[in-house]
SERO-4910 file (N, C-alpha, C, O; in steps of 0.05 Angstrom, whole numbers):
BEGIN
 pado doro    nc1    nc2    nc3   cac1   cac2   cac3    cc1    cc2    cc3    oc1    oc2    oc3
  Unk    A   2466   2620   2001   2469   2593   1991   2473   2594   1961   2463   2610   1946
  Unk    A   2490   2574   1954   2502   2576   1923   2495   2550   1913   2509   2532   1923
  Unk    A   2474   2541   1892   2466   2520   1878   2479   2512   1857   2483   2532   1845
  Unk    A   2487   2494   1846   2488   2483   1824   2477   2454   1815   2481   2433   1828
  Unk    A   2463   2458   1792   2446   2430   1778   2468   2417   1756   2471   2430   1735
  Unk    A   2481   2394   1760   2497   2385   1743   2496   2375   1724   2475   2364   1729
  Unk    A   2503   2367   1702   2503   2355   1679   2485   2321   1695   2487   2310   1716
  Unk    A   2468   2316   1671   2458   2286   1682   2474   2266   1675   2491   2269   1658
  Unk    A   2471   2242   1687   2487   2219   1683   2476   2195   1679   2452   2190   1675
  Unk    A   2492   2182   1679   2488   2146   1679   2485   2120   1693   2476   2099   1687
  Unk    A   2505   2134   1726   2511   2112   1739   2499   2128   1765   2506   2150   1769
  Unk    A   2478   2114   1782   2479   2125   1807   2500   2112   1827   2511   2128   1843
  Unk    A   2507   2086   1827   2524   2083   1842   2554   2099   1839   2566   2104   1860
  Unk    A   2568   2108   1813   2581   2131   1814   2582   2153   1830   2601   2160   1844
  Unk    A   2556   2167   1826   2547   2189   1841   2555   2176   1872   2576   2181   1885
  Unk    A   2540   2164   1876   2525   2150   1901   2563   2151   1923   2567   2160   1946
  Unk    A   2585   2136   1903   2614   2134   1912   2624   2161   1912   2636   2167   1932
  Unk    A   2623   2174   1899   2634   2205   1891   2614   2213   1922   2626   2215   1944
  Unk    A   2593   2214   1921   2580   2238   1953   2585   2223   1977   2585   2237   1997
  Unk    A   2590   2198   1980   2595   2184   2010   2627   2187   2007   2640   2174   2023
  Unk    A   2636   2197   1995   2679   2196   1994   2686   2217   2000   2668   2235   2000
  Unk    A   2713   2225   2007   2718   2256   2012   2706   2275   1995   2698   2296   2006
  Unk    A   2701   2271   1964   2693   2299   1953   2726   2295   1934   2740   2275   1931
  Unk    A   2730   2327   1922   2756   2331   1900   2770   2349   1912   2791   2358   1902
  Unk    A   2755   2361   1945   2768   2381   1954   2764   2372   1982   2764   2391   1997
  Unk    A   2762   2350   1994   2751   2336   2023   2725   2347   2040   2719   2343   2064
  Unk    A   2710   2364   2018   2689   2375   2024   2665   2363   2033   2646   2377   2038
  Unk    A   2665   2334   2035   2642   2319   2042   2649   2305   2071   2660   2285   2081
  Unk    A   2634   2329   2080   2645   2324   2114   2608   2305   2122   2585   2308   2115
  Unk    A   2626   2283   2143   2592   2275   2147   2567   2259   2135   2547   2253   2148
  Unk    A   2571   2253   2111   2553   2238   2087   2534   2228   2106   2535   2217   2128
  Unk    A   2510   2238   2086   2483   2215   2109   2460   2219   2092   2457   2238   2077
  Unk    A   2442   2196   2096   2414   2213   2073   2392   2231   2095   2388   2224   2118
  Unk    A   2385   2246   2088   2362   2264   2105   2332   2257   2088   2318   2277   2087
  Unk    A   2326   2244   2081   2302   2241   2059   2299   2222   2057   2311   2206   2071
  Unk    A   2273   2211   2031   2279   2188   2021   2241   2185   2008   2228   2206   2008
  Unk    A   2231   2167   2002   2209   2164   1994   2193   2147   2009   2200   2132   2027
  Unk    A   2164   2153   1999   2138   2128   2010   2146   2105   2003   2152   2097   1981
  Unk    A   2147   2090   2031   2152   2052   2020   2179   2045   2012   2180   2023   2000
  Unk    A   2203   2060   2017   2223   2049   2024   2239   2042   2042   2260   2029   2038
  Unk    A   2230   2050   2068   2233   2033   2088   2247   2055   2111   2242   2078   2107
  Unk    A   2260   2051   2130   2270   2070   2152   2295   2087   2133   2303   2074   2113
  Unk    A   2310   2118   2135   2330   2119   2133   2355   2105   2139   2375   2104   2124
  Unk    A   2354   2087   2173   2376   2077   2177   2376   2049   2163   2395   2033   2165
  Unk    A   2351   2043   2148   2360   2016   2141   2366   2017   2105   2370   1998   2090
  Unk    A   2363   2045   2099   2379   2056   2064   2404   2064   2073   2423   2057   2059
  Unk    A   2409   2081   2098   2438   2090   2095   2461   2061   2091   2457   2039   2101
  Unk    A   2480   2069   2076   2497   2046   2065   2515   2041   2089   2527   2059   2101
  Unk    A   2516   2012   2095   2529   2009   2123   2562   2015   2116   2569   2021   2093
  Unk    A   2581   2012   2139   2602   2028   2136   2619   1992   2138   2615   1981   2160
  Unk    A   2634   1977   2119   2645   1959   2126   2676   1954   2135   2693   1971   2133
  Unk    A   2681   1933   2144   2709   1924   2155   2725   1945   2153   2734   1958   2171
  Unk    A   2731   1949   2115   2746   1969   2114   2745   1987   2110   2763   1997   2096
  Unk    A   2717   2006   2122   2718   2038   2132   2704   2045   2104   2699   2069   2101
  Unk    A   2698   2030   2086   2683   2045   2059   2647   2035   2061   2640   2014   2072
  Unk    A   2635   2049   2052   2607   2047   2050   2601   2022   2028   2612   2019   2007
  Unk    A   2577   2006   2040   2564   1985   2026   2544   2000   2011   2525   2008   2024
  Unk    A   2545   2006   1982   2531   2017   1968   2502   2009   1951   2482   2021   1944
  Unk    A   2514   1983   1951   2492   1959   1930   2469   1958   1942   2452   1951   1925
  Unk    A   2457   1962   1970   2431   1961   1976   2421   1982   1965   2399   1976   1955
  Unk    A   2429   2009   1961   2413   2037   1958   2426   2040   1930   2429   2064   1928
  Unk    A   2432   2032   1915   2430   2038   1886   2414   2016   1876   2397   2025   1861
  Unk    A   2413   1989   1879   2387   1968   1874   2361   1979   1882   2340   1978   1870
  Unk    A   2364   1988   1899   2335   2011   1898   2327   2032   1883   2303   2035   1877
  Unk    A   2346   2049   1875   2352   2072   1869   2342   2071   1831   2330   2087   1816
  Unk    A   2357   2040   1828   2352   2035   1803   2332   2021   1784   2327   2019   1760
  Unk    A   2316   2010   1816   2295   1996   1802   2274   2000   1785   2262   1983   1772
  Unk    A   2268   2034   1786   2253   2044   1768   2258   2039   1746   2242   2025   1734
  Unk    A   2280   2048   1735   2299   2055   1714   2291   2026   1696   2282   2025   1673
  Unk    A   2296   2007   1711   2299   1980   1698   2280   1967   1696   2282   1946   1683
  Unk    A   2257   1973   1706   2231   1970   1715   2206   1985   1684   2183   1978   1679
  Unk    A   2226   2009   1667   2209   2019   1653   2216   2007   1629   2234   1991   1624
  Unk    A   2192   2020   1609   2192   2012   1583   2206   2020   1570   2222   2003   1562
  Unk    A   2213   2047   1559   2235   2062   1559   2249   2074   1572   2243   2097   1574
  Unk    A   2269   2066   1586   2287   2074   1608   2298   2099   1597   2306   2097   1574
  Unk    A   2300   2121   1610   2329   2151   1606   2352   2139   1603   2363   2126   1621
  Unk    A   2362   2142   1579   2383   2144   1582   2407   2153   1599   2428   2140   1599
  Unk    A   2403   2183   1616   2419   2189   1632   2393   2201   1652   2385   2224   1652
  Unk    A   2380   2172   1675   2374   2180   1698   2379   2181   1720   2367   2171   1739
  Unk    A   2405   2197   1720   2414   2210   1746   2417   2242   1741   2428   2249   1721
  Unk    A   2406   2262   1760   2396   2276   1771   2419   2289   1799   2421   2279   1821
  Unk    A   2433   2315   1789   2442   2319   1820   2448   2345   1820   2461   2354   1801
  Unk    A   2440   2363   1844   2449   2385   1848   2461   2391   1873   2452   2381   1894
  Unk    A   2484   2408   1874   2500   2403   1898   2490   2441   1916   2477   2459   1906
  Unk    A   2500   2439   1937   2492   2470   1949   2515   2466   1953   2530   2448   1947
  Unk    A   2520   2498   1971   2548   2509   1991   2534   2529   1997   2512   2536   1988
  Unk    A   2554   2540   2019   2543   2559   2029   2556   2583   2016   2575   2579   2001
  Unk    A   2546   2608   2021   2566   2633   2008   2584   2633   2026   2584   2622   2048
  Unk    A   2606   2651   2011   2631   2656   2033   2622   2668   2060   2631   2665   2083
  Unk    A   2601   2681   2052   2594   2705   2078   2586   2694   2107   2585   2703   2130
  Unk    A   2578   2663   2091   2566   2650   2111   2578   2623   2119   2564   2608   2132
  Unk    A   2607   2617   2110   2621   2594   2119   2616   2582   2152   2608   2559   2158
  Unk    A   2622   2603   2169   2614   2599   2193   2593   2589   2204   2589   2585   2228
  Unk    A   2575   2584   2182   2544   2572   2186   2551   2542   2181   2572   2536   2171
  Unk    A   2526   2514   2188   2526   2501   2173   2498   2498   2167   2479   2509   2178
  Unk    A   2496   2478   2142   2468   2461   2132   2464   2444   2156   2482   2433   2169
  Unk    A   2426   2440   2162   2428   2423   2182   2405   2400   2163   2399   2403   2139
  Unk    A   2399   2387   2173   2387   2362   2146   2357   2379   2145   2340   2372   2129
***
């Protein structure tokens, strides 16, 4: 497995559009959350529903996402947070399972 921790950012709903979309190489086969925290409620009711026109409703899970943020006294400047995996070549034939 091959990690990378990326530069931090500004916008989670950015992020949030960039990992539910094809990717820069159509590498985002599948999008789904496997996680999540105490007290936010089921996964299927954060995953962003899929609308009319085939793109993900985002605004429920970044209003969450962000309420800390906006919620503090001094907010981060850049609190977004993301590291991506892959697999090694050796192991393409494999996949991640959640």
């Amino acid at each position: 497995m091959i990690t990378r921790v990326h530069r931090r950012g500004r916008r989670v709903g950015g992020l949030l559009r960039y990992l539910y979309g094809p990717g820069r190489r159509e590498e985002h086969v599948r999008p789904r959350l496997v996680a999540s925290w105490d007290g936010a409620g089921s996964l299927t009711e954060l995953e962003p529903p899929v609308g009319a026109d085939g793109r993900r409703d985002l605004r429920h899970l970044v209003g969450m996402l962000e309420q800390p943020v906006h919620a503090a006294d001094r907010a981060p400047t850049r609190p977004v947070w993301h590291a991506s995996m892959r697999l090694a070549p050796q192991d393409r034939h494999r996949e991640f399972s959640d």
